[in-house]
N, C-alpha and C positions, 0 to 999 in steps of 0.2 A: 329246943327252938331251932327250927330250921335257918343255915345262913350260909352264906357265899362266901368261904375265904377266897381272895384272890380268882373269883372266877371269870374276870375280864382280864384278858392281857393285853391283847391291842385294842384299838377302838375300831369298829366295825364300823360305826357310824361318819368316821371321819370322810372328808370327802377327797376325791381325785378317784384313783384303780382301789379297788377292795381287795385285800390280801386274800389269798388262795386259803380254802375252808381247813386244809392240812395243816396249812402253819397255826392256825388258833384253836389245834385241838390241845397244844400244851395244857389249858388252864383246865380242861376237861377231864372229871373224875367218875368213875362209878359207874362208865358207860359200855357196854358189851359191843366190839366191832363186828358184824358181821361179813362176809366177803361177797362179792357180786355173786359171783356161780351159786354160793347158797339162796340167794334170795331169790336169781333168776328161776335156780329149783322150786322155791316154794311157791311162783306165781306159776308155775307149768309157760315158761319163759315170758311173763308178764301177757298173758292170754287174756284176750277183750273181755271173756266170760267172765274173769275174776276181777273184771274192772268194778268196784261199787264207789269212786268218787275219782271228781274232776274238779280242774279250778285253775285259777291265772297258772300257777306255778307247776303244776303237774297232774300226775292224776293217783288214785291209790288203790293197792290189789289186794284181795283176801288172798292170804297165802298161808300154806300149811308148812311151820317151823318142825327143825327134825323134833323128835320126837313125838312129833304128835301136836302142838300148840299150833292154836290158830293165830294170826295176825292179821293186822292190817299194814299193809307195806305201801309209803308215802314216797313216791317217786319225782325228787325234785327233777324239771326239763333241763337242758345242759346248757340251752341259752338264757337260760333267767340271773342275768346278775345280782336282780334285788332280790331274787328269791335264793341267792346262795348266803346273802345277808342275814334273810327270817330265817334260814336254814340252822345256820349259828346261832342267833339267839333264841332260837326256840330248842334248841340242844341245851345251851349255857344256862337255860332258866329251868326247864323240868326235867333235865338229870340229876338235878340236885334237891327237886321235892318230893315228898309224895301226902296225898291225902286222897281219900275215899272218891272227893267228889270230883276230881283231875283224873287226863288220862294218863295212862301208866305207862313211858317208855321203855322200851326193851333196847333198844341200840339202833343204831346206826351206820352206814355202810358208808368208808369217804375210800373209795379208791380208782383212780384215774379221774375222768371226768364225771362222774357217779358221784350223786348225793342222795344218798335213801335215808328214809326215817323208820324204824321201827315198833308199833306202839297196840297196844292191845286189844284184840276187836271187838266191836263193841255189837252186839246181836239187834240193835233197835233202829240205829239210823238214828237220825237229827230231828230235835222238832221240829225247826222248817220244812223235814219233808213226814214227818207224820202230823203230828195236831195240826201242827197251820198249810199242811202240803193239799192238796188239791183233791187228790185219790184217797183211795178207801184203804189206808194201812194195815187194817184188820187190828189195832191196838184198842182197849177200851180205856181211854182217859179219862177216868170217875175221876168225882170233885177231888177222891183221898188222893189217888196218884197226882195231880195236879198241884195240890197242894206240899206232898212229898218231895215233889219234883223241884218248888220252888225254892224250900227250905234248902235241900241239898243244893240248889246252885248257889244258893247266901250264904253257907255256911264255907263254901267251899272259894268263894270271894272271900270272908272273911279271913281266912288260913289267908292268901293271896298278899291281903293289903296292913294283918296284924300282926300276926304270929311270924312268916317267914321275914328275918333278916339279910338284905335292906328288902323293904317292902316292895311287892310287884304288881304293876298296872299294867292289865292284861290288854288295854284299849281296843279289844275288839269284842266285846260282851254279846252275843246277838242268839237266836235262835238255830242256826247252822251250827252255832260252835258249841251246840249242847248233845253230847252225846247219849244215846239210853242202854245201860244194861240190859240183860234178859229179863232181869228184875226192874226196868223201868227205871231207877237210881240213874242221876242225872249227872256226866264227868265231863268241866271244862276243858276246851279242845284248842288247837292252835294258837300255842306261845308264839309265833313270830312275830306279832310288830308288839311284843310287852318289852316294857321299859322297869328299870331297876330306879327304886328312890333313893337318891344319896341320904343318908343321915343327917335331919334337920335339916332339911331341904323345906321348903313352899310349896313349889314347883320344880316342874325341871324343862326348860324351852325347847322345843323337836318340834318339828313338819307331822303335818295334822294327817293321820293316819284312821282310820276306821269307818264306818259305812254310817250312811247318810238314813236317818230313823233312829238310831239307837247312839248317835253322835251326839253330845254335850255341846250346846249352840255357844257357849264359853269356850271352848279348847278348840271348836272348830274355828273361833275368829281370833286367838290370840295366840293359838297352837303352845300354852302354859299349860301342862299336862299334872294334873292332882289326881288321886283316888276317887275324886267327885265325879268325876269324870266316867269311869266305869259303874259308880254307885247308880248315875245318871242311865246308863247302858241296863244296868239289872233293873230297875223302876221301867223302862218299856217293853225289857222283857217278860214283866210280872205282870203286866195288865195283857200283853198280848196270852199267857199263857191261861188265865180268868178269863179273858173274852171271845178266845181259841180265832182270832185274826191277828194277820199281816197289821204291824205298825202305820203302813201305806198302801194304800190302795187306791191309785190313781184315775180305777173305771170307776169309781165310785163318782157319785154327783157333789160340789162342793159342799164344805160343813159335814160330809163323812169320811173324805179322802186320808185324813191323817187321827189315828184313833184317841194319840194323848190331848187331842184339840175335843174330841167326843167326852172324853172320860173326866175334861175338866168343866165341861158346858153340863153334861148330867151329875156331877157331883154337886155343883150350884144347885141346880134344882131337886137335888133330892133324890134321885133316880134313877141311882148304878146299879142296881139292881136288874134294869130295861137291858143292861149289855154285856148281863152273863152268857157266857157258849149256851145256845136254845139245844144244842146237842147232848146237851147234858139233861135234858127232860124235865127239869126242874128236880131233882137229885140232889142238893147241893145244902149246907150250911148258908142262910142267905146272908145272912151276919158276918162270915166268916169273911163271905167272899166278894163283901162291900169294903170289910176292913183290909183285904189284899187289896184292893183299887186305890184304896184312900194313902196306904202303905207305897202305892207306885206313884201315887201323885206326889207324897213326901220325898220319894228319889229323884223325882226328875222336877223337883221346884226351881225357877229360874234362877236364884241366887242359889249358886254350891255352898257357900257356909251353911246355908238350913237344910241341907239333905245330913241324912242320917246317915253316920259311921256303919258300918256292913255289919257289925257285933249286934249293936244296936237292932239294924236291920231285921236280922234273925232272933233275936227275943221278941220284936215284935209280931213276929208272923208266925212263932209260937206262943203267943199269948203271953208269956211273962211279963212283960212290960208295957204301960197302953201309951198313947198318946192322945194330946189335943188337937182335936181336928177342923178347929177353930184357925188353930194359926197355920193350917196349912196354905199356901199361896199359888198362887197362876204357876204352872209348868214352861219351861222354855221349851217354845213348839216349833217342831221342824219348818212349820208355814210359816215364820216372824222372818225367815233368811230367805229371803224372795229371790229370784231368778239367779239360782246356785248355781255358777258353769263349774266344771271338773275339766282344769286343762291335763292331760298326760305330758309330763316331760320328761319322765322315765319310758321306754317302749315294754317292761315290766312292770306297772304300775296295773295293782287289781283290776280282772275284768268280770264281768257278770256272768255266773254261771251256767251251764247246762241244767236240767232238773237232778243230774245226782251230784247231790255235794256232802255227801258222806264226806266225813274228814276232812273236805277241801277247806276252803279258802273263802268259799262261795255264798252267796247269799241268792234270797228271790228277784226277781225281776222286778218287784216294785220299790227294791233298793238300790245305790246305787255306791259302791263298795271300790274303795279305792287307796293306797298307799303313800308311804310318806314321800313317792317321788311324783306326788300328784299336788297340783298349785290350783289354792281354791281363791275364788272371787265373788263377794258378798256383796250387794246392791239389796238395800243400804247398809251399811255394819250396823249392828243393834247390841249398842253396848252396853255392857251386863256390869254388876261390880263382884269380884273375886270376894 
């Protein structure tokens, strides 16, 4: 069982100057440094052409490691504070795991004002920019890869919130941060704003961090961060992945504009069926892929105690285990948190991307993605019970 001895020495979180990323590599183990000049070698000196992702905090290059290995090299910018922050924690959290469905660090580059990340490249790109991206990716997402796909990012939360000690809340679950193999095999991406569960913990209180669609309308008003929370994150990613659309879609006409407000108005009636991807030709287990909607609707129910543990989760989207779908209940819908300002009081606090957000940060444009140095205001607060 994967666990962290001592893998915080100072608190990064704490507030005033943030200690320099050098002094808190003490606590860091198992991690290969690489030097600038190599890495600057492996981009052919970070050349525009080998640029394939952008985002608040930098941008990242495919680059060819000596002997032949390809990378993806993650170029933190040299004026992002909060992002020399995610830098460290996303160092501190996935140097010390590994599983199938995460991506694989290789190391990292800390010298002078230089923050690189290291991590292994992934041949598909992000769902956000193939299944729900705009353009014609050339991928064939049959019903099986879809369903494949979903599995491996449950199983791979699972590992995240069960198995590694103390447990980890990745709080930014989203379709950007799914990466695909050559083989379509789906590896959760960007540890920076994951938080570590103290043992016999509840919750644990921090500044509300993750993007707006895929955000637990609980954690976004109380900022008490739980595993429900991400469970919440996979439940919009599951239905977005079965209905092959964006979460939001604001040119839409009202009563379509937010899809978990759709998928719980045609479950009433009977009729999830109507809002399978038409791209799919009708190709599809219909059974199967009513029971992955009804499966999202259980992750994102407005009370976090009745969503289902991510174990759970993943027996049920492999058949082993059924449930009742009687007691499933109303979703907490991004449309209940009426006229959401996002004030910035960080000048690095997430911004919205370019169209390539390989590896970034980044999310669509019909989200609206933002960090924990961003103060939210909720008109009315719609209070939920934990």
């Amino acid at each position: 069982m994967p666990c962290f001895p001592r893998l915080f020495g100072k608190r990064v979180e704490s507030a005033g100057r943030i200690p320099e990323a050098a002094d808190e590599f003490a606590g860091v183990k198992n991690i290969k440094l690489y030097s600038y000049k190599e890495l600057r070698s492996a981009t052919d000196d970070f050349c525009p052409t080998n640029k394939i992702g952008e985002g608040g905090f930098g941008s990242v290059y495919k680059g060819k490691l000596k002997h032949g290995k390809i990378a993806a090299i993650k170029v933190l910018s040299a004026e992002s504070q909060q992002g020399v922050r995610e830098f460290l924690t996303e160092i501190k959290v996935i140097s010390e795991i590994q599983h199938e469905n995460l991506v694989n660090l290789y190391g990292c580059c800390v010298e002078g004002k230089h923050r690189i990340l290291v991590y292994n490249y992934l041949e598909n790109n992000s769902l956000s920019q193939t299944l729900l991206g705009r353009g014609n990716c050339g991928i064939d997402f049959t019903w099986q890869t879809r369903w494949r796909i979903c599995i491996g990012i449950a199983r791979g939360l699972a590992f995240l919130h069960e198995e590694v000690r103390p447990h980890i809340v990745h709080r930014d679950i989203k379709a950007s941060n799914i990466l695909l193999d050559k083989d379509l095999s789906p590896k959760i991406s960007d540890f920076g704003l994951a938080r570590l569960m103290p043992p016999n913990a509840t919750h644990v209180s921090t500044r509300v961090a993750g993007t707006l669609g895929y955000l637990a309308p609980e954690y976004a008003i109380r900022g008490q961060l739980t595993r429900k929370a991400d469970i919440y994150s996979f439940g919009v990613l599951l239905v977005e992945i079965v209905s092959g659309r964006c979460n939001t879609n604001m040119r839409l006409p009202n009563g379509d504009k937010y899809l978990l407000e759709r998928i719980w108005e045609y479950f009433q009636r009977r009729e999830l069926i109507e809002l399978v991807d038409v791209s799919l030709e009708g190709k599809y287990d219909a059974e199967e892929a009513c029971r992955l909607f009804k499966i999202g609707l259980l992750c994102t129910q407005d009370a976090p105690k009745l969503r289902p543990a991510m174990s759970t989760v993943v027996k049920m989207l492999t058949g082993e285990i059924g449930f009742d779908e009687k007691k499933i209940t109303a979703p907490g819908l991004i449309s209940d948190l009426s006229e959401v300002t996002i004030r910035n009081t960080n000048t690095d606090a997430r911004t919205t991307s370019t169209d390539k957000d390989l590896y970034s940060s980044s999310d669509s444009v019909n989200n609206s993605t933002f960090s924990s140095g961003a103060t939210l205001t909720f008109t009315p607060v719609y209070e939920r019970s934990i």
